[in-house]
Backbone as CSV, one residue per row, in Angstrom:
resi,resn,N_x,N_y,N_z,CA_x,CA_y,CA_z,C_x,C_y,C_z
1,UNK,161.997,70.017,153.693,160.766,70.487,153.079,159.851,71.123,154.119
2,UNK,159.790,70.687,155.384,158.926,71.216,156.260,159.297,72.606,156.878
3,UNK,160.705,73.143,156.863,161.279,74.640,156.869,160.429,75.125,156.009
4,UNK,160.798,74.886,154.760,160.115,75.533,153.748,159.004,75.847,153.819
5,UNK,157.960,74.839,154.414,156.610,74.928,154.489,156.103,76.419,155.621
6,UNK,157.434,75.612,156.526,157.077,76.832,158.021,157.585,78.274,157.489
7,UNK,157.967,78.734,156.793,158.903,79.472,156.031,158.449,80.394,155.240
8,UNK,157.580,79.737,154.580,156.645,80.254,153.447,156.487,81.768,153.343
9,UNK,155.704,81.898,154.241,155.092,83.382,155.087,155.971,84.465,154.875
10,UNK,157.133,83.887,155.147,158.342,85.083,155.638,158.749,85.423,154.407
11,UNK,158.570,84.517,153.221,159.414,85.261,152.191,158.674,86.048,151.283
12,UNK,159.063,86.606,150.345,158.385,87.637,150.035,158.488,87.939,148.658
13,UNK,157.716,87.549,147.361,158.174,86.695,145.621,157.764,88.509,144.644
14,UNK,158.162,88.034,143.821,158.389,89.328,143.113,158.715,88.804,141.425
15,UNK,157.761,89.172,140.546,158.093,88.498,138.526,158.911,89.211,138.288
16,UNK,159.818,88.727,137.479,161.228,88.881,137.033,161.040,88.938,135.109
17,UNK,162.000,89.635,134.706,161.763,89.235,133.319,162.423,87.764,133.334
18,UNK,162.058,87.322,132.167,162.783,85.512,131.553,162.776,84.408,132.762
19,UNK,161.607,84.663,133.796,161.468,83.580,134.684,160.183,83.568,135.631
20,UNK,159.295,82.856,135.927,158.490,83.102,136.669,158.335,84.245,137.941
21,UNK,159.040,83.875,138.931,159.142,84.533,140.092,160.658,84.584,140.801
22,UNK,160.830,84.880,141.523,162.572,85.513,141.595,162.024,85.772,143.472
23,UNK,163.032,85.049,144.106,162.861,85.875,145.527,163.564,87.067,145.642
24,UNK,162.796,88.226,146.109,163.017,89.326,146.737,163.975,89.715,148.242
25,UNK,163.240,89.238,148.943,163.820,89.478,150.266,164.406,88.513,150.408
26,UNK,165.709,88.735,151.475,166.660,87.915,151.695,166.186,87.469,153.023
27,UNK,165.060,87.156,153.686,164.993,86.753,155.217,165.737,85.524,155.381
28,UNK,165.507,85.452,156.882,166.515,84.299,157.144,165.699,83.200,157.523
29,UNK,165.832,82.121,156.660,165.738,80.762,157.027,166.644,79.791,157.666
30,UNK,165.829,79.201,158.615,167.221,78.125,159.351,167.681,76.910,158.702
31,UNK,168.752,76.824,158.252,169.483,75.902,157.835,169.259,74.354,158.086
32,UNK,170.134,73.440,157.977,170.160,72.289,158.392,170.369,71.905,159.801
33,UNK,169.818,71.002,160.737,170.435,70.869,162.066,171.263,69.752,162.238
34,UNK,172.777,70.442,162.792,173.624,69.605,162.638,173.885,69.380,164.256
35,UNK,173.426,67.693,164.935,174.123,67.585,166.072,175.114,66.959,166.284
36,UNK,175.662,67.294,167.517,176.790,66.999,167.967,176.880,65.177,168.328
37,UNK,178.556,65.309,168.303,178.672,63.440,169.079,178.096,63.457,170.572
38,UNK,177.898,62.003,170.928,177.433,61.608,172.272,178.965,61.879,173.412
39,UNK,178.355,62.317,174.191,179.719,62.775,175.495,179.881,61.278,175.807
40,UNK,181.193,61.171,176.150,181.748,59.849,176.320,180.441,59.204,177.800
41,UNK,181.032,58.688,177.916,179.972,57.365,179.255,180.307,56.369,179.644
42,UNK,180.002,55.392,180.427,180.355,54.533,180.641,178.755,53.218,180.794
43,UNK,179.362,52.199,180.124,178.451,51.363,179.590,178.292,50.446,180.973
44,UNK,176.803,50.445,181.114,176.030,49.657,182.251,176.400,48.308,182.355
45,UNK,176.499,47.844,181.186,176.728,46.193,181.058,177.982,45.896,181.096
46,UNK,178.674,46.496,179.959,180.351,45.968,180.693,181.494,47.006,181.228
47,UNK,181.184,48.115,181.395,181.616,48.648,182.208,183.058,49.739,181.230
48,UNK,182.860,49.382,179.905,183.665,50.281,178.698,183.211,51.055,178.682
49,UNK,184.268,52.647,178.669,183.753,53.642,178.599,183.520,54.139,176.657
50,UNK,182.557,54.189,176.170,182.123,54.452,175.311,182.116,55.752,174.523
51,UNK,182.464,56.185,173.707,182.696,57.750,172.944,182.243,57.501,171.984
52,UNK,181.022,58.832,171.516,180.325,58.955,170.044,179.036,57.838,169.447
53,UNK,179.081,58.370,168.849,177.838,57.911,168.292,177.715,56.271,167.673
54,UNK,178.856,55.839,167.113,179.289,54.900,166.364,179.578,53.843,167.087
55,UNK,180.743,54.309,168.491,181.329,53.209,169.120,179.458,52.869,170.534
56,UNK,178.579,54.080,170.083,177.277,53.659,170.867,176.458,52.659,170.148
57,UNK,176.401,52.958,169.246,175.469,51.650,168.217,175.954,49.983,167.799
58,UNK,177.617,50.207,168.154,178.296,49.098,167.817,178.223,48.258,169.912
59,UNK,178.256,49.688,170.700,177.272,48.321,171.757,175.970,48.013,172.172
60,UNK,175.384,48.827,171.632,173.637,48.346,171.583,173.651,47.043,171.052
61,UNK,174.289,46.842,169.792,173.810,45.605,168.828,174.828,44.530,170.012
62,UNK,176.325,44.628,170.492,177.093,43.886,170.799,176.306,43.114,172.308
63,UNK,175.518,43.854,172.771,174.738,43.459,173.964,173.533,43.283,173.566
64,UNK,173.027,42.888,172.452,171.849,42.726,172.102,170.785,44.211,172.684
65,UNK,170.955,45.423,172.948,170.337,46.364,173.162,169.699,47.302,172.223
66,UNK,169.105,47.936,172.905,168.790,48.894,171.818,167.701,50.512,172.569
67,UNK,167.925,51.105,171.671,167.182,52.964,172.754,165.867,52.673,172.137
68,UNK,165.338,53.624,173.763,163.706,53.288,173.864,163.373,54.046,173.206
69,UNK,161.772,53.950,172.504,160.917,54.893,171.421,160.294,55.912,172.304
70,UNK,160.502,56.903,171.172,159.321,57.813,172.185,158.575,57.186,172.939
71,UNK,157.845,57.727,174.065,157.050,57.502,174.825,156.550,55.886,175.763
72,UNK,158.004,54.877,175.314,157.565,53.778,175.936,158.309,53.865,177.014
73,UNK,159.286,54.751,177.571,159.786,54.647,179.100,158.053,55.211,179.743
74,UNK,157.721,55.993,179.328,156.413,56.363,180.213,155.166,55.288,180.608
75,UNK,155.133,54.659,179.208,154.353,53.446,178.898,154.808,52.394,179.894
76,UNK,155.798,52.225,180.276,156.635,50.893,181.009,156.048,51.978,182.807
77,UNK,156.273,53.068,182.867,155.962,53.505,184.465,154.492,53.189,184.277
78,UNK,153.848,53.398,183.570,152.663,53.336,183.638,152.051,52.018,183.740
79,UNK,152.242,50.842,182.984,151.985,49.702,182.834,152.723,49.001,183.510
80,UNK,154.276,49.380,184.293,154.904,48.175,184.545,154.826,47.369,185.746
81,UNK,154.014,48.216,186.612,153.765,47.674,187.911,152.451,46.612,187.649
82,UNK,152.017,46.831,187.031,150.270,46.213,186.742,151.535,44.997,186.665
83,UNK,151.887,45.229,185.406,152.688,43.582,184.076,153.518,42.860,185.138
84,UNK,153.993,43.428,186.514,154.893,42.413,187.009,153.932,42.089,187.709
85,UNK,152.678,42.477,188.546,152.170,42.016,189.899,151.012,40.902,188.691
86,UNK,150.718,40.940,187.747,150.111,39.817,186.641,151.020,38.747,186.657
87,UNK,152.223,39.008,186.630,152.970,38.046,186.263,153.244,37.066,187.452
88,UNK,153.511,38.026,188.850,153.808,37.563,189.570,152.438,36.478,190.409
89,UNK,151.112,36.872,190.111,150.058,35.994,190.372,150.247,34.839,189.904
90,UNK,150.512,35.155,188.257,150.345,33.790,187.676,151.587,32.706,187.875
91,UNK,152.378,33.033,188.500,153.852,32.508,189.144,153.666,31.666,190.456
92,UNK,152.551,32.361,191.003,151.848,31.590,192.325,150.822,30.965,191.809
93,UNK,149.986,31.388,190.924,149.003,30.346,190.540,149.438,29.112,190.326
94,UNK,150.873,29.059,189.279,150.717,27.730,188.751,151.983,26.764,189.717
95,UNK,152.435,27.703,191.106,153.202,26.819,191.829,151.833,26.174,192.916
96,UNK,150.688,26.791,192.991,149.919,26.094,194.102,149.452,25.178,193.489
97,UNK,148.839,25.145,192.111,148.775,24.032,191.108,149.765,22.830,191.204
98,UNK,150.806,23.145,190.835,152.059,22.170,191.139,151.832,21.502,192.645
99,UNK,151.915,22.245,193.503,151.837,21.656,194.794,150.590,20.886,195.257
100,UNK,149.510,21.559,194.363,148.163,21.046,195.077,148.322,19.086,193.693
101,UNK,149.014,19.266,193.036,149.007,17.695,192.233,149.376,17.031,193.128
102,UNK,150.325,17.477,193.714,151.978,16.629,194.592,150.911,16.086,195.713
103,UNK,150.219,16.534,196.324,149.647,16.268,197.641,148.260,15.421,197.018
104,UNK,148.863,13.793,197.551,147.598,12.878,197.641,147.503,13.067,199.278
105,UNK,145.488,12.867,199.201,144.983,12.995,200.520,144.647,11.434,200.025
């Protein structure tokens, strides 16, 4: 529907007897987009080389994985240094805690 929309412009309508409107010009609209399979690869986790689209989704789920959304690999450069050096404070916070119980003066 959204061809169509982008599309609009280009075509060019003309009344017909026994029907509203009738297209005129034959311009060219682009069809459906048909892509291709995934080029074979080889899988990070176990090391199977993987072909197509099908045998890719059957190891996302088999490794519990799954492909990133738009824009959250950027989100993760952006945020991910903050989220580990947070994490990593509070990793020392609660071992000096631990240690500071352990030690009677």
């Amino acid at each position: 529907m959204s061809l169509y929309k982008q599309n609009y412009d280009k075509i060019v309508w003309r009344k017909t007897e026994g029907s509203r409107f009738a297209l005129r010009s034959s311009s060219r609209v682009p069809g459906a987009y048909v892509q291709s399979d995934y080029a074979a690869y080889e899988c990070p986790v176990s090391g199977d080389i993987i072909h197509g689209k099908r045998e890719h989704e059957r190891n996302l789920e088999k490794h519990g994985c799954r492909v990133h959304e738009r824009g959250e690999l950027e989100d993760v450069k952006k945020n991910g240094r903050r989220q580990r050096d947070e994490a990593i404070d509070r990793a020392v916070d609660s071992a000096v805690e631990a240690m500071a119980h352990e030690i009677d003066w």
